[in-house]
N, C-alpha and C positions, 0 to 999 in steps of 0.2 A: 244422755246429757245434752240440753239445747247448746246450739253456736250461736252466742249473744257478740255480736258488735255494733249493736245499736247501743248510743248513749242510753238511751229512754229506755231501754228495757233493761240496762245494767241499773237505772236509778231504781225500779221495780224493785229490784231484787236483787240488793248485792250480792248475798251469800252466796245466792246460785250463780251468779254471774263470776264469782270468784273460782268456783268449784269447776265452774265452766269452761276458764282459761285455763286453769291447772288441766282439766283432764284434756284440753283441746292442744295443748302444748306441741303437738307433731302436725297439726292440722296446717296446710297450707295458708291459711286465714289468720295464722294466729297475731301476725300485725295490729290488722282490722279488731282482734278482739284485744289485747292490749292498749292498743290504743281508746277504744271505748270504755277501757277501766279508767286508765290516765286522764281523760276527760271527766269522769264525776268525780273520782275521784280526787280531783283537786275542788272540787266545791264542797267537798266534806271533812267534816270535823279531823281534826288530827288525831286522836282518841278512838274516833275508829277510823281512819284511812292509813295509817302507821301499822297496824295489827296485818292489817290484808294487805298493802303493802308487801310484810317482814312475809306474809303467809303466799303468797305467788312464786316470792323470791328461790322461798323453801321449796316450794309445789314444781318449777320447772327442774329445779335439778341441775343437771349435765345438759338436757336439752339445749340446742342452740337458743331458741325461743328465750333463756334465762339472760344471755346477753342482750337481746331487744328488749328486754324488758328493764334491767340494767340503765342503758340509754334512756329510754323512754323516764325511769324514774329520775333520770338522772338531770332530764332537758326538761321534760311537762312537770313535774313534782320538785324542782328544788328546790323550794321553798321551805318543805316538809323536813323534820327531824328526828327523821325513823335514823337507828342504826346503820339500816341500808344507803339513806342518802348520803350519811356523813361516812358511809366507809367510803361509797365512789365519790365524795367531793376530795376523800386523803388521797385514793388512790390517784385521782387526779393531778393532787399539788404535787406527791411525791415521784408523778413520771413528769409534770412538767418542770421542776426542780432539775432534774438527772439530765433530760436532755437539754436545758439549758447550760447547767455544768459542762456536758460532753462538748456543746457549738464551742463555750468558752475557750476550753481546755485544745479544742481542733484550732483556736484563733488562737493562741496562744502557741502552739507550736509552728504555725504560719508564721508569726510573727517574727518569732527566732530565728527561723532559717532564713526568712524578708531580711531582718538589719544585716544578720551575716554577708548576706550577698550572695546567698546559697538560690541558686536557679531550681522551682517547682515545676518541674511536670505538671503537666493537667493530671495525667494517672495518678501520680501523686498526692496531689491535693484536693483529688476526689477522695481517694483510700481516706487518708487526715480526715476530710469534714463528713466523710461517710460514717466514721468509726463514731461508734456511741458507750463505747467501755471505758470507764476512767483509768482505771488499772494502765490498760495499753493506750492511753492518752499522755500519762502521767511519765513512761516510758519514753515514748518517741519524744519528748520535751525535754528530758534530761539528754539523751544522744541529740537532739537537734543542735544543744550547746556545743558540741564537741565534730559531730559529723561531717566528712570532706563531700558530702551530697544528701541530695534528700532523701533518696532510695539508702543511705545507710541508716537511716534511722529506726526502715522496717527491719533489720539484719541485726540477730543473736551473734553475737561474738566478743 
């Protein structure tokens, strides 16, 4: 099977240039040849660049190569409304959703122990704005009301 990462010879011959990334998938190049699909590929029809798209997607697998290719259709192609773009365009809102919650939810327990008069650590309020779980966000904000320190808020009892 050829190593196609020339634009001009993927425009030749898609099929094989598809077939070509898929079996080249461990290949140290495989950048180079992704990247020279994601380049015609965006100058073709959606009807068929959605198909081959959905079909590389399939073709890497578990490969690392399926996350560059992820990215790649995620940044060169999104424009495109294959399945694949629009699942990474949710997964996207829904991580940046969550960690926006989590900063909230860390400034919000800052803020409680701030009016109290409760002195932060820097350890402290590293742990807080590091933590990205709501669950134990949600926690350390109900002991922050109550807490004779910041370090009790980390503490089960």
């Amino acid at each position: 099977m050829p190593l196609i990462t020339n634009p001009a010879e993927v425009r030749k011959d898609l099929a094989l240039a598809t077939l070509s990334a898929i079996t080249h998938a461990r290949n140290p190049d495989i950048g180079a040849i992704l990247k020279a699909m994601t380049n015609v590929l965006r100058d073709t029809p959606a009807a068929l660049a959605n198909p081959i798209i959905e079909f590389i997607a399939q073709g890497m697998g578990k490969h690392p190569a399926a996350a560059l290719w992820r990215k790649l259709v995620a940044v060169d192609l999104s424009f495109y409304k294959s399945p694949l773009s629009e699942e990474l365009r949710d997964e996207g809102r829904v991580k940046g959703r969550a960690e926006g919650e989590a900063r909230r939810a860390a400034e919000d327990v800052l803020a409680v122990l701030v009016e109290r008069g409760i002195d932060v650590p820097e350890e402290a309020r590293e742990r807080i704005t590091g933590c990205g779980d709501a669950e134990t966000l949600s926690r350390w904000l109900r002991r922050a009301v109550t807490a004779p320190s910041a370090d009790e808020i980390f503490t089960d009892g």
